[in-house]
MARKOL-926624 format. One record per residue (C-alpha): residue number from 1; x, y, z. Coordinates in nm, 2 decimals. Layout:
REM residues N
+-----+--------+--------+--------+
:   n :     xx :     yy :     zz :
+-----+--------+--------+--------+
: NUM :      X :      Y :      Z :
...
+-----+--------+--------+--------+
END
This chain:
REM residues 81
+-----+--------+--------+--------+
:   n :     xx :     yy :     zz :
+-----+--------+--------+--------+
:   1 :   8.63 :  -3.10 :  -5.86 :
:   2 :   8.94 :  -3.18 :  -5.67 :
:   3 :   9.27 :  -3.03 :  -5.78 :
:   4 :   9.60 :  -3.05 :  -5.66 :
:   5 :   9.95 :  -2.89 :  -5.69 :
:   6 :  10.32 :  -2.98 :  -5.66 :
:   7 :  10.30 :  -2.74 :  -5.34 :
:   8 :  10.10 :  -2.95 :  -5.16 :
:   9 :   9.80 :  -2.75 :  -5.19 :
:  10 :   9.48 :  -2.93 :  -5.22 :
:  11 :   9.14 :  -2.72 :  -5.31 :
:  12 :   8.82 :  -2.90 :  -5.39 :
:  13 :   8.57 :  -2.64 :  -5.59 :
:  14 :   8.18 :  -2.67 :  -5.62 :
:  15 :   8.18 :  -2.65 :  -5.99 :
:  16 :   7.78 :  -2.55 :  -5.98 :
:  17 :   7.79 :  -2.30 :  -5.72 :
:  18 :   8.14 :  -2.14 :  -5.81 :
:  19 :   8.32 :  -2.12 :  -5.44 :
:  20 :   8.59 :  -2.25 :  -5.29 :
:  21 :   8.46 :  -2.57 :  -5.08 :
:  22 :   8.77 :  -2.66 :  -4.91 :
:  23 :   9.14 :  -2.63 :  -4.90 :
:  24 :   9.46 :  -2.82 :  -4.68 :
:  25 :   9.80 :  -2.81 :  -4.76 :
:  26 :  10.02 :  -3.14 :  -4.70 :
:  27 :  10.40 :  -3.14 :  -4.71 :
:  28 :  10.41 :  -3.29 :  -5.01 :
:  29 :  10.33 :  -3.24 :  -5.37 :
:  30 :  10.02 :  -3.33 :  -5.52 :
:  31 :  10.02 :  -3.61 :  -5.82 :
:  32 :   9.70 :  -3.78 :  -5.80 :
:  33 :   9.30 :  -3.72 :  -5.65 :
:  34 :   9.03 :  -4.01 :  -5.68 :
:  35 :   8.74 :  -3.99 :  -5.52 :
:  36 :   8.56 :  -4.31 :  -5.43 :
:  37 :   8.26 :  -4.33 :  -5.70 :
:  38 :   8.16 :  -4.14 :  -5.99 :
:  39 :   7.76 :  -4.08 :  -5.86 :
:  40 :   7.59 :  -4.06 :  -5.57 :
:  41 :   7.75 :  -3.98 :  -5.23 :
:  42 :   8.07 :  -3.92 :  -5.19 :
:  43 :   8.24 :  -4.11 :  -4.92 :
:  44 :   8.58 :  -4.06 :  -4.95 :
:  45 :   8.91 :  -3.86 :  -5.16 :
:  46 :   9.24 :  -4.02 :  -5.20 :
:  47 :   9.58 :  -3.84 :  -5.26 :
:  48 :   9.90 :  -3.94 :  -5.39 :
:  49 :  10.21 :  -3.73 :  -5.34 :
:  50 :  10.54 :  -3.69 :  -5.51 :
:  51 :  10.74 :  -3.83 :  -5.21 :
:  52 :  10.53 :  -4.20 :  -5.19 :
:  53 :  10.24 :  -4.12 :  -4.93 :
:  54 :   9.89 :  -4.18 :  -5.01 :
:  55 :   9.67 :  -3.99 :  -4.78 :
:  56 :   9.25 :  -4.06 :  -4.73 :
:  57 :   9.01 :  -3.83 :  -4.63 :
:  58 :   8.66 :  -3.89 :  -4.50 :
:  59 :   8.45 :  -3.64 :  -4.69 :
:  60 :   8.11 :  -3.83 :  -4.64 :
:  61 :   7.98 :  -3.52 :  -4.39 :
:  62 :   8.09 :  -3.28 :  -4.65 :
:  63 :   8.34 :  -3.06 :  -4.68 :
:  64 :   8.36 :  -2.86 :  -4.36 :
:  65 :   8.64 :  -3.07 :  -4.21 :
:  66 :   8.71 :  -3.39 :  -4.36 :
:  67 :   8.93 :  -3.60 :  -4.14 :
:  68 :   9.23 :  -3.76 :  -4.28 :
:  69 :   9.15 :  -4.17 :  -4.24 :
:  70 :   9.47 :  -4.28 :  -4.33 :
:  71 :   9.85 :  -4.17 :  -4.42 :
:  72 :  10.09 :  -4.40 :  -4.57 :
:  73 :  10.40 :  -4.38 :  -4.68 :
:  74 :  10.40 :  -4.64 :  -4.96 :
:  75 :  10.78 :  -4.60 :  -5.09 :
:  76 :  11.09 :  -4.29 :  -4.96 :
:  77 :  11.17 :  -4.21 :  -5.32 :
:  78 :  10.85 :  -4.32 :  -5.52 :
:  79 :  10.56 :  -4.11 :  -5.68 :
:  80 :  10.22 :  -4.29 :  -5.61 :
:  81 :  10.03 :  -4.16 :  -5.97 :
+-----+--------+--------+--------+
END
């Protein structure tokens, strides 16, 4: 499960093993968090913030470190739901 708050805090929690799996904060807050498919292996997690940037992170190795693919600021005063 991937949650995220107006802070800008992201966690992601193993929901089966009860622990924290990851955590990153981004300067903005946190509206939206979609990962890629619904079964199998997950590839990838996608963000939107309250100030218009949509941030991607590669997840596919697992949580230890995902690397953020891509940051883009879609819009200066939009909220990307």
């Amino acid at each position: 499960m991937a949650a995220g708050w107006d802070s800008g805090d992201l966690k992601v929690i193993d929901l089966r093993a009860m622990k924290l799996c990851y955590e990153k904060h981004f300067a903005n807050g946190i509206v939206s968090a979609e990962f890629d498919r619904a079964d199998g292996v997950l590839n990838k997690l996608t963000l939107g913030t309250l100030e218009g940037h949509v941030y991607t992170l590669d997840i596919s190795l697992g949580f230890t470190e995902p690397s953020v693919l891509d940051s883009k600021p879609l819009s200066d005063t939009a909220t990307v739901w």
